[in-house]
N, C-alpha and C positions, 0 to 999 in steps of 0.2 A: 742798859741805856737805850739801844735800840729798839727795844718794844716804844717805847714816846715816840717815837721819830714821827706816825703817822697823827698821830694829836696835836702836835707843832704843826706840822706842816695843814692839819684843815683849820687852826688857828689863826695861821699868817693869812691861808684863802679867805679865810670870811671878813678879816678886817680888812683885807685887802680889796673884796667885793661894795665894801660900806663906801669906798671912794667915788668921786664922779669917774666917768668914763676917761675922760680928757688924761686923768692921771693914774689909769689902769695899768698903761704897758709900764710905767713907771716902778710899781709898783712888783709887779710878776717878776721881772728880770733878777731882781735880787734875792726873791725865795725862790726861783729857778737854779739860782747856784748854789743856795743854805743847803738847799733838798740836796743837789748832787754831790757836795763836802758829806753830807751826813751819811749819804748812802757807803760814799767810798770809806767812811771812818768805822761805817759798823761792818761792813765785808771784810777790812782789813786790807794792808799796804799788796799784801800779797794775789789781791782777787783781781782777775783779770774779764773783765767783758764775754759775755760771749758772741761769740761771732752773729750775722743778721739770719735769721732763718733760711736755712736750705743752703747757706754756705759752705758749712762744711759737708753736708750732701756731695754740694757740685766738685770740692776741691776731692774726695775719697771717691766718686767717681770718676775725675779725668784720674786720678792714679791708676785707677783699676784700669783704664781705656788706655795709658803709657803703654805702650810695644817696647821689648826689648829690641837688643843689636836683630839685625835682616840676618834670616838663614843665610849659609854659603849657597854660593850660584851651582847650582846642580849642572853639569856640561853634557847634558843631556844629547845634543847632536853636536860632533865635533868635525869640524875641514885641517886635516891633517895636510898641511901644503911639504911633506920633506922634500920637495927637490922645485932650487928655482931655473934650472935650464933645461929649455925647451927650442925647438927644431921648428917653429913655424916664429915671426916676426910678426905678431895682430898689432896695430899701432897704438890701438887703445889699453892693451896687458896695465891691471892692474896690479900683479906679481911680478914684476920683473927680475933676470937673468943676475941679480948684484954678489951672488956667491954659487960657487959649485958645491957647497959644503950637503953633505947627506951622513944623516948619525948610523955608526956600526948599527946589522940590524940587530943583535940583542939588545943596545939601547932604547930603541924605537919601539920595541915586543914589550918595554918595561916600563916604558912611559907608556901605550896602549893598556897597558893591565891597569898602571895607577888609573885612568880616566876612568877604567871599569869600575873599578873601586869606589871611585867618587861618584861612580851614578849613570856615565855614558851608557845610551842604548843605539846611538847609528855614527858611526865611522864613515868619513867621506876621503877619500884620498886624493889630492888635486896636486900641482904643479905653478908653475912648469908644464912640463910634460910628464908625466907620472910614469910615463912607458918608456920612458930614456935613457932609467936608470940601470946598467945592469940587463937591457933588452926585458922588461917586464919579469924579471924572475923576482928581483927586491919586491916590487909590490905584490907579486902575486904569494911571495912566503905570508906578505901582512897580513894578506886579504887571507889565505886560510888559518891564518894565525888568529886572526879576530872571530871569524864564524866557528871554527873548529875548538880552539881554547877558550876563548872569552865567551863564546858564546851569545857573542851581540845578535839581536834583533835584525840590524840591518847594516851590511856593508854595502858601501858603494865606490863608484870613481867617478872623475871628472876626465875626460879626454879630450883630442882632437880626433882621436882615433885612427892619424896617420903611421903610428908603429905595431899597431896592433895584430898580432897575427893568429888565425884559426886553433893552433897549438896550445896556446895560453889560455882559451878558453878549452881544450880539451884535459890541460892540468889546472885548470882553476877558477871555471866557470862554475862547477856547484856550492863552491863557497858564496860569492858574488851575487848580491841582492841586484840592485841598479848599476845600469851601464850607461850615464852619459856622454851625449856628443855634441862639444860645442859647432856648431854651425849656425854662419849669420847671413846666407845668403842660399838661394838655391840658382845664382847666375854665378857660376864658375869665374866671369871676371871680374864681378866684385867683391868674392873673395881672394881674388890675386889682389887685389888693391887695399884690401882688410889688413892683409897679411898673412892669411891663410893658403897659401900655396906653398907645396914642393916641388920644382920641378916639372915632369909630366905628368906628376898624378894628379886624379881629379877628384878635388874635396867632395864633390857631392855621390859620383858614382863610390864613394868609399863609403860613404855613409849608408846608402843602400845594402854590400855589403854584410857592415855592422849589423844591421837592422838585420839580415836572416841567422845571422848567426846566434845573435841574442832570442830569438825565436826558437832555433835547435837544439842551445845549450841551456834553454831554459831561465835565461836573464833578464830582466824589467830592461824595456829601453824606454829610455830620454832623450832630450834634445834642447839644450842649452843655446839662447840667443842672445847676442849683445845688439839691443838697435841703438843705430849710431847714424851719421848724416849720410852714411851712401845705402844705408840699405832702409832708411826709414818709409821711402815710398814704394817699398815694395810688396805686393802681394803674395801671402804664404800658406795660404789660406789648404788650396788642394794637396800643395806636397807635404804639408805634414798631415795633412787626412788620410793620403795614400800609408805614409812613415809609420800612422799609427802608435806614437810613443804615450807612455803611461801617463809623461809631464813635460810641458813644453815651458819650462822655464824661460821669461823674457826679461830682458837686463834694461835698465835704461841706463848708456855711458855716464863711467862714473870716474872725476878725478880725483886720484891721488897723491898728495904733495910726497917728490921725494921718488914715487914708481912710474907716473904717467904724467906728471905735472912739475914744474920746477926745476931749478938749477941741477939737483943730484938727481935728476929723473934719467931713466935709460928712454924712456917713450916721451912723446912730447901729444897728445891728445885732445889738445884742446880742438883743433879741426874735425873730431868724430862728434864733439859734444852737439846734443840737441837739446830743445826745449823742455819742458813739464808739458805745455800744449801742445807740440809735434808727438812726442810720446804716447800721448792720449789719444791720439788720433792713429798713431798703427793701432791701438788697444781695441780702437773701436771697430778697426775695419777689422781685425781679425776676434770679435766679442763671439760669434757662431762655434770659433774651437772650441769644444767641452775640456779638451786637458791643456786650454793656455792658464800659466798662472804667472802674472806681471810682478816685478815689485819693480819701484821706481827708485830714484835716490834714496829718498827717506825713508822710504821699509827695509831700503839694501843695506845701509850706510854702517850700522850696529845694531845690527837682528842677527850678525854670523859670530859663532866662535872660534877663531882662526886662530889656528896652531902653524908657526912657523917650523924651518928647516933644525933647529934646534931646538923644537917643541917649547918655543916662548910660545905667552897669547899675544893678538897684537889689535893694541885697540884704535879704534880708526874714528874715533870722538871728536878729534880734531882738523881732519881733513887730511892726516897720514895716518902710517903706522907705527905707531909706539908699543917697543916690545915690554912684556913684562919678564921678570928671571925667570927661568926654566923650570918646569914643574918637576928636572930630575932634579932640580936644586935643592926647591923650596917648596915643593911637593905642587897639587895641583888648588888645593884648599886656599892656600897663600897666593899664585899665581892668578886666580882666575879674579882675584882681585882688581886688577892692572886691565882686566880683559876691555872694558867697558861695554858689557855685552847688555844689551836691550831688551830680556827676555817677554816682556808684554810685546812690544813689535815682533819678534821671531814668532809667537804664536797669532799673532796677527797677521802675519802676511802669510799664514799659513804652513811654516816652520816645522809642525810636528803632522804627518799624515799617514797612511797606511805605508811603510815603507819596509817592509820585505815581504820577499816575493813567495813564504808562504801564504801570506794573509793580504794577497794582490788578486789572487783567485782567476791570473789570466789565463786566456785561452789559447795554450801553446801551437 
């Protein structure tokens, strides 16, 4: 019966043409729907349309263009903070002193292998004071721990470089990639007023120090700054061109609910805070240093993967720190989860760079 169909249908057109015009549309409308019943009666109940052209194209193209689940975060550079007390009082400490807790070291050695495992290639060891614990032997087993077994690319530290002493670098200065030292003044009394003072000794002739011996012993120096409201008009321009460090890492204060900000805070900081345009403005007087590298709040804030005292991550998304469970828990795979780590910022601000001191090529 379907072979008629197209006989009917130029049948209905032509008597339907003999009409006047006036009562044309009249006429269409009802063998516009005979045709469509007939069409559907001869395909059967069961046939279904096909789609408008190039639709199913576009729909099996965005299939093919769906991405599965995001790989795991690779923890490719890791801030191991085990120990949060420390012997100097900076006002602005975004780690603060809230436990003495430090993991046996074959804990620490086991949790170090897992990050290996999962991909780490530079170990940073920060604080606190990193050199407190144990007078620098606990760090220094890490530190040959990590270059000599793991075999990482690059170790490093974070200091104040107030406990430091010549010996440590004679048992374990050839392990040890980078030596930084925090210093945010080269006026002696505004680092008494920072918080960086002992005593009689003097943070900055210490730091000189520092500097020959990581020269002797063959160690990358750095030099780690927090600018903050006493030292933002300061000129720094010559002494760390004298200092000569590989990287002059520049902070802009930063607060954290809970460490440096708030009710359960140990530091109260908001007095060191400055501007986004004060900031820019030391950046610019000091734009001439070849090895400053700035990061301001928002490249600082989650571009780090900080490993706390218990080797949680701790993600700092929200304006604190939130730990996640312990990668001896729940491995590092699951943990780094929690991290809320930023990795397009981390390599944007510069995050991945020549960092051991084979492949630094300096001139001891």
């Amino acid at each position: 019966m379907w072979m008629l169909v197209p006989f009917a249908f130029a049948g209905k057109l032509l008597s339907s043409l003999r009409k006047p015009l006036g009562s044309l549309w009249g006429s269409v409308v009802p063998w516009f729907f005979w045709l469509r019943s007939a069409l559907w009666l001869a395909g059967g109940k069961n046939t279904r349309l096909a789609p408008p052209r190039g639709q199913g194209e576009r729909q099996e193209s965005r299939g093919e263009e769906e991405e599965g689940p995001d790989p795991p975060t690779t923890p490719t550079s890791v801030n191991y903070h085990f120990t949060r007390q420390c012997n100097y009082k900076c006002g602005f400490c975004f780690h603060t002193a809230k436990t003495s807790f430090v993991l046996p070291l074959a804990e620490a050695k086991r949790g170090l292998q897992m990050l290996q495992e999962a991909g780490m290639e530079k170990i940073n060891f920060s604080g606190g004071e990193p050199f407190i614990h144990d007078r620098g032997e606990y760090l220094g087993k890490l530190v040959r721990f990590c270059k000599e077994e793991l075999r990482l690319p690059s170790v490093s530290i974070v200091s104040n470089g107030s406990l430091i002493r010549e010996r440590w670098f004679q048992n374990y200065g050839e392990y040890l990639d980078i030596l930084a030292i925090s210093c945010d003044s080269f006026d002696e009394q505004v680092n008494v007023l920072i918080g960086r003072g002992q005593g009689k000794k003097n943070h900055v002739e210490n730091l000189q120090k520092l500097r020959a011996w990581c020269r002797d012993y063959r160690v990358a120096f750095k030099i780690n700054s927090v600018i903050n409201r006493f030292n933002v008009d300061e000129d720094m321009r010559e002494p760390i061109k004298a200092l000569n460090p590989v990287r002059w890492k520049v902070f802009q204060c930063l607060l954290i609910e809970g460490e440096n900000s708030g009710e359960e805070a140990l530091r109260e900081a908001q007095q060191f805070v400055i501007s986004d345009e004060e900031f820019e403005g030391f950046l610019d007087r000091h734009k001439e240093v070849s090895c400053l590298v700035p990061e301001s709040n928002q490249k600082m804030k989650d571009s780090y993967l900080i490993l706390d005292e218990y080797m949680r991550f701790l993600n700092c998304r929200n304006g604190r720190k939130d730990p996640s469970k312990s990668i001896l828990d729940v491995g590092v795979e699951e943990a780094i989860k929690f991290s809320g780590f930023d990795e397009k910022m981390f390599l944007k601000r510069g995050g991945k760079y020549v960092w051991s001191k084979a492949d630094l090529k300096l001139d001891w």
